[in-house]
Every structure is written in C-alpha cells, then in structure tokens.
C-alpha positions as CSV (number, residue, x, y, z in Angstrom):
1,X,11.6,-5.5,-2.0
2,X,10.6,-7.6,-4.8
3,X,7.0,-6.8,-5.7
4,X,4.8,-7.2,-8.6
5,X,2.2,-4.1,-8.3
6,X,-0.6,-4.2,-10.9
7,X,-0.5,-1.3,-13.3
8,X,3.2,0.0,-12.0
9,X,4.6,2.0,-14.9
10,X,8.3,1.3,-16.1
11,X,9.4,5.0,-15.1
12,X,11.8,6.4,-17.3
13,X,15.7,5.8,-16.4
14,X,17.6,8.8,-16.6
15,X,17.1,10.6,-13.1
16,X,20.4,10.9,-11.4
17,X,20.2,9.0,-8.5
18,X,18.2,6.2,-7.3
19,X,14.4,6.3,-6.5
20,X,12.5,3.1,-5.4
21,X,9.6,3.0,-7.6
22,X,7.9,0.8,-5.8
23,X,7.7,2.5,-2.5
24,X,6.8,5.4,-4.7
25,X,3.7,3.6,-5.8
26,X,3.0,2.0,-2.6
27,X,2.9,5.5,-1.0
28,X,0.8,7.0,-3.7
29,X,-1.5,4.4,-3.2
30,X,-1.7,3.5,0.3
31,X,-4.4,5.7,1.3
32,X,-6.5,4.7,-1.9
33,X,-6.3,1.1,-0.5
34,X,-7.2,2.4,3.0
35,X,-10.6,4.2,1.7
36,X,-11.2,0.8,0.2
37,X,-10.7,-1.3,3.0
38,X,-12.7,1.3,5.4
39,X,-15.6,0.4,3.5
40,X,-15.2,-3.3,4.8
41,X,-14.0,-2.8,8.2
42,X,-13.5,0.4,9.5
43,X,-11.6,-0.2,12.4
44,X,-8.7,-2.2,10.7
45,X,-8.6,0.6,8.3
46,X,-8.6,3.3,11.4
47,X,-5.7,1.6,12.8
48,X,-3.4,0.9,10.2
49,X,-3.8,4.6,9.3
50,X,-3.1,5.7,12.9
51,X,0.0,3.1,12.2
52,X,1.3,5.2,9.4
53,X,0.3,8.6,11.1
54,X,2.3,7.5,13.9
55,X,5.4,6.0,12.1
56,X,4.9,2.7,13.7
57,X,5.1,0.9,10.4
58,X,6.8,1.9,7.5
59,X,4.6,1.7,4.1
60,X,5.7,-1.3,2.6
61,X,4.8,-3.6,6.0
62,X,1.2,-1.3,5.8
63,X,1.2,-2.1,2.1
64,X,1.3,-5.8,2.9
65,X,-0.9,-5.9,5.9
66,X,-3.6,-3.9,4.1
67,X,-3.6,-5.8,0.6
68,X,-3.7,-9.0,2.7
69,X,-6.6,-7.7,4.6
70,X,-8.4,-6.3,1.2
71,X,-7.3,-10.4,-0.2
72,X,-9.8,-11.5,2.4
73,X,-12.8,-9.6,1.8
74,X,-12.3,-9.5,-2.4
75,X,-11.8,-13.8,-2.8
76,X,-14.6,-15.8,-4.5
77,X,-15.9,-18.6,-2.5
C-alpha cells in the first residue's frame, strides 16, 4: 500500500508494534469523503457505504473507488 495522502502526519515511532498509518487515515476519513461525494451523487455514495457496512470491500479498495469518483466531479475542464 504505497499511498501519498494529503495532509498525513508523520506519527511518532515508538509504539511497540506495527500500525498502518495509512489505513488509519483512510478509515478516519472515509466517511468524510463519503458526505462529500453524497453531495454529488447520492447513490454512488449510498452504495459504497452499504459496501463498507457490509464488509464487501475493505477500506483501502473504498478509498480508491471513492477518491476516483470525487477526481471526476472536482477536475477543471
């Protein structure tokens, strides 16, 4: 999982075993990209949240699919 997330924080190094930051971050804010996206279209946001609710996706493929979807609605023309 190699990804470059705006605003990440370098968290500090001295907890005993390993946490994925990223995924961290990407589960915080999942649902703060959702509420964006619902304001564009609802129903995409509706079902990648029944995705997650579900457990048919795990958050980094919802983190993708939804900040590609966001991508699309947010480029200049």
């Amino acid at each position: 999982m190699s990804r470059n997330i705006k605003g990440m924080r370098t968290p500090p190094s001295n907890y005993p075993w390993p946490i994925d930051w990223e995924l961290v971050h990407m589960t915080a804010y999942l649902p703060v990209k959702l509420a964006e996206l619902s304001y564009r279209d609802q129903e995409a946001a509706i079902g990648y949240l029944r995705d997650w609710g579900a457990k048919k996706k795990e958050v980094p493929q919802l983190w993708d699919e939804v900040t590609a979807a966001l991508a699309m609605y947010t480029k200049a023309p």
